[in-house]
C-alpha positions in Angstrom: -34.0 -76.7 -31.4 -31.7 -80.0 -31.3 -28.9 -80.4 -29.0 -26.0 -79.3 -31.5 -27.7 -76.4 -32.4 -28.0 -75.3 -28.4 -24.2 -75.9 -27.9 -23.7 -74.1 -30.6 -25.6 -71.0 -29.5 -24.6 -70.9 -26.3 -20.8 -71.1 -27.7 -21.7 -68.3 -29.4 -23.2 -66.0 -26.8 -19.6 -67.2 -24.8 -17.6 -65.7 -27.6 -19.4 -62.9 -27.2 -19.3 -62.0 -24.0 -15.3 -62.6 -23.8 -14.9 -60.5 -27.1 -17.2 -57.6 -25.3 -15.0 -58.1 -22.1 -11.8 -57.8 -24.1 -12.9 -54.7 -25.9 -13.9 -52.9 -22.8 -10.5 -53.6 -21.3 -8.5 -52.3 -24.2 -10.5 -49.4 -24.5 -12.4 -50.6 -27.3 -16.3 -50.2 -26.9 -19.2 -52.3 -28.7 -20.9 -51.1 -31.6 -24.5 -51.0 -29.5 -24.5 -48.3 -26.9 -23.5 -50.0 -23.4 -24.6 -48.7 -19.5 -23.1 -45.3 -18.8 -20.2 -47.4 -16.0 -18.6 -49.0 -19.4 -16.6 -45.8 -19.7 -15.6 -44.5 -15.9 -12.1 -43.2 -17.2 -14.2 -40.3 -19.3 -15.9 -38.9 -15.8 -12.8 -39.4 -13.6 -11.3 -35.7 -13.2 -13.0 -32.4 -13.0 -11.3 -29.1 -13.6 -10.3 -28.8 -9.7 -8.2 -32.0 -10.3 -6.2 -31.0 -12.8 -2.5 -30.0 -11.5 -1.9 -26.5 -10.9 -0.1 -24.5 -13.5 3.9 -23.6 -12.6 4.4 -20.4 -11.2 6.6 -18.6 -13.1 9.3 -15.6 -11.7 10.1 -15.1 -7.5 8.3 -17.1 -5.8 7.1 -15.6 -2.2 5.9 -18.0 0.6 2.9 -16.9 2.2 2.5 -18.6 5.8 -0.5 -20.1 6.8 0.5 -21.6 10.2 2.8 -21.6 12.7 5.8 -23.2 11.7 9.4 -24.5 12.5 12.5 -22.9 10.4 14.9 -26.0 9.5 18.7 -25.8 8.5 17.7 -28.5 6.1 14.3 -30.4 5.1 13.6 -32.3 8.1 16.7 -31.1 9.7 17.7 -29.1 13.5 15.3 -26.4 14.2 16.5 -23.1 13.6 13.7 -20.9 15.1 9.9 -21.0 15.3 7.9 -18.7 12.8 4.6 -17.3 13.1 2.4 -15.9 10.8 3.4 -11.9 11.4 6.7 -10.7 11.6 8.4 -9.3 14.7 7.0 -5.6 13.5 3.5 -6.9 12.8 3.8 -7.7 9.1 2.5 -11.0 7.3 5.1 -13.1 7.2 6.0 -13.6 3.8 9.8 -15.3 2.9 11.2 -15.3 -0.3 11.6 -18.8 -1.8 14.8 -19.6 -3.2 14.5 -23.7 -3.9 12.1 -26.4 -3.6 12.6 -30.0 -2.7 9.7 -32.1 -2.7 7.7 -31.3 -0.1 9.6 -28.7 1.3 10.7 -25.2 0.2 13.8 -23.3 1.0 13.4 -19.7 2.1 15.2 -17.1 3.1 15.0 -15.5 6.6 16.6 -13.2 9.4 17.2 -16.1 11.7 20.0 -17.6 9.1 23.2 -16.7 8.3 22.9 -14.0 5.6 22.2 -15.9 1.8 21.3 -19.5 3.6 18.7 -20.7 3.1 16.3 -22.4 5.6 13.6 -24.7 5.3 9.7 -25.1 6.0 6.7 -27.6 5.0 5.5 -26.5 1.7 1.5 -27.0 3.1 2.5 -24.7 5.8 2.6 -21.6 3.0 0.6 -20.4 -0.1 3.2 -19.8 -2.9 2.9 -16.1 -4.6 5.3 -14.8 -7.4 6.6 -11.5 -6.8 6.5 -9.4 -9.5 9.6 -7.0 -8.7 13.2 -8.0 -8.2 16.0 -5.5 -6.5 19.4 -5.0 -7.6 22.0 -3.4 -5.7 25.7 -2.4 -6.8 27.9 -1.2 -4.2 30.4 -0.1 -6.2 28.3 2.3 -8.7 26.0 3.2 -5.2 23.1 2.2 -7.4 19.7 0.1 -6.8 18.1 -1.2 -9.8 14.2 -2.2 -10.3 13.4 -4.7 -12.4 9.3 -5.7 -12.6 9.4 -9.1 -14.6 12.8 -8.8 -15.9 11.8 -5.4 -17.1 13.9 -2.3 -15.6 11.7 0.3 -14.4 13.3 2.1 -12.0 17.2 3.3 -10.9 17.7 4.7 -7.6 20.9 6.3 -6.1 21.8 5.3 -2.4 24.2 5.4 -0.2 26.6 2.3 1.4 28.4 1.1 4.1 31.2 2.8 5.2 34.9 0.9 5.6 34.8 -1.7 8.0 31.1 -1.4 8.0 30.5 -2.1 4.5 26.7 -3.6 3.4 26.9 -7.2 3.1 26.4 -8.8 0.0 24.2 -11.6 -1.0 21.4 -12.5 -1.8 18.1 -11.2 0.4 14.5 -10.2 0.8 12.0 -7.5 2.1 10.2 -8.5 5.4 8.7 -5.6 6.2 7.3 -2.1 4.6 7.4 0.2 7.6 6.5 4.1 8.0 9.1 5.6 10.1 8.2 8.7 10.6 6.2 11.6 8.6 9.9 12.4 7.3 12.9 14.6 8.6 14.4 11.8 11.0 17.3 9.9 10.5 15.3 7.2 8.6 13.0 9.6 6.7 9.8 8.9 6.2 9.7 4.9 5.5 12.1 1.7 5.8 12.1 -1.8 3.7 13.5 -4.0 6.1 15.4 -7.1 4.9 16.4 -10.4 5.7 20.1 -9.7 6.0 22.2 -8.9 9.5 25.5 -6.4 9.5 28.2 -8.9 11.0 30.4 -5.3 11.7 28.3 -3.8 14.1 30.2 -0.7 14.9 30.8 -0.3 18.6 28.6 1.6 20.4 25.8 0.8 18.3 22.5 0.1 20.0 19.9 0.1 16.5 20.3 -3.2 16.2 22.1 -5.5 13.3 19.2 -5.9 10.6 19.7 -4.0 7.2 17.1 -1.9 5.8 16.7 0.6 2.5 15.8 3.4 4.2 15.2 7.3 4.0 17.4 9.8 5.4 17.9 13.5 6.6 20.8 13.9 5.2 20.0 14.2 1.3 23.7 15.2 0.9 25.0 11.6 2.3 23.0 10.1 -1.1 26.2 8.3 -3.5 28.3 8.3 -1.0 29.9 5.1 1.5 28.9 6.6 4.7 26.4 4.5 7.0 26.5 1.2 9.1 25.5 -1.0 6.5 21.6 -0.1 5.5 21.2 1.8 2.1 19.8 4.9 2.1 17.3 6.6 -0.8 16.1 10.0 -1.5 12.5 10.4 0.0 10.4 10.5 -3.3 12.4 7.1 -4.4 11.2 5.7 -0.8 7.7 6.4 -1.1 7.9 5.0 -4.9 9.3 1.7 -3.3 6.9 1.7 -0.6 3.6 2.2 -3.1 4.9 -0.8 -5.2 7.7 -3.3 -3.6 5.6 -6.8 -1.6 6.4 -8.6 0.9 9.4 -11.4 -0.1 10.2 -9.2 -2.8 13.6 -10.6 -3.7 17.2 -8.3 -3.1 20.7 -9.2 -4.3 23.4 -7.0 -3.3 27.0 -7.4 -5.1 30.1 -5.6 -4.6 
């Protein structure tokens, strides 16, 4: 082979190696089959990478760890949580925004409807599948199970000047009161909010609850401090179905 003709192939095999460079970049491949690394991208994400899909509906916060209620993300601590309630029950708070890395949640250590803030890796995220709807004026609860009604339940209110407080809530604890005939009948849901008209004299504390009663007569009627109370087959039908962070919205 002369001189030229070696300048010339070795331009050639030049050429092709750029143009074979180039092609990979772009995305382009050869037309020969190339080593397995020429296409990385194609064996870069597995099924577990892929982002997780939206939950849709109430979302409930499940805590995993110890954690530090904030007036605001990153903000003054409000109180400390742990992972069971003050009765014993998982702690589970109803989310009602999300900011990146953080979610607002509602709990009995803020002012009634506020919300307060934790580290989202602190909590798995559940959605609730049953919303409750009270109206004070028609002495009514309302269950909806994704958007659907299935349930309407009479109770009775707050009495004047100890009316039930309105806004919006959650359930933070199923509890069995009793095997029924006491003033709470057989079962409570107890809920995020606090009566700010504590009548005097009062020592049960300030937390509302939906609640049986022994008086089946007080049912429709404005009569108690503030908790709402339900016939005792209603209860047990809440208790058998209503979760943890379930969300509540009370309105006048």
């Amino acid at each position: 082979m002369t001189r030229p003709v070696r300048v010339a192939a070795a331009l050639v095999a030049v050429a092709a190696i750029v143009i074979g460079t180039l092609l990979l970049t772009r995305g382009g491949a050869p037309s020969a089959p190339g080593p397995s690394v020429s296409h990385p991208k194609q064996f870069s994400r597995t099924p577990a990478q892929r982002p997780a899909p939206a939950l849709r509906g109430p979302l409930g916060a499940h805590l995993i760890r110890r954690v530090q209620l904030r007036e605001s993300p990153g903000g003054r601590v409000v109180h400390t949580l742990g992972v069971k309630t003050e009765y014993g029950s998982d702690e589970v708070l109803a989310v009602v925004a999300q900011k990146p890395g953080w979610l607002g949640v509602l709990s009995p250590f803020m002012p009634n409807s506020h919300a307060g803030w934790i580290p989202a890796d602190s909590a798995q995220l559940r959605v609730e599948p049953y919303e409750l709807h009270v109206d004070l004026s028609a002495r009514s609860l309302v269950v909806r199970k994704q958007g659907r009604v299935v349930r309407r339940i009479t109770v009775a209110v707050g009495r004047p000047g100890e009316q039930t407080p309105t806004g919006r809530y959650a359930i933070t604890d199923l509890l069995q009161v009793s095997s029924g005939g006491g003033p709470y009948g057989c079962c409570a849901l107890a809920l995020t909010g606090r009566q700010p008209h504590v009548a005097q004299g009062w020592t049960g504390g300030d937390r509302i609850a939906i609640h049986g009663t022994s008086d089946p007569a007080s049912i429709g009627t404005p009569v108690s401090g503030g908790c709402m109370r339900a016939a005792e087959d209603d209860m047990r039908w809440l208790m058998a179905r209503m979760s943890l962070g379930t969300p509540v919205r009370i309105q006048a």
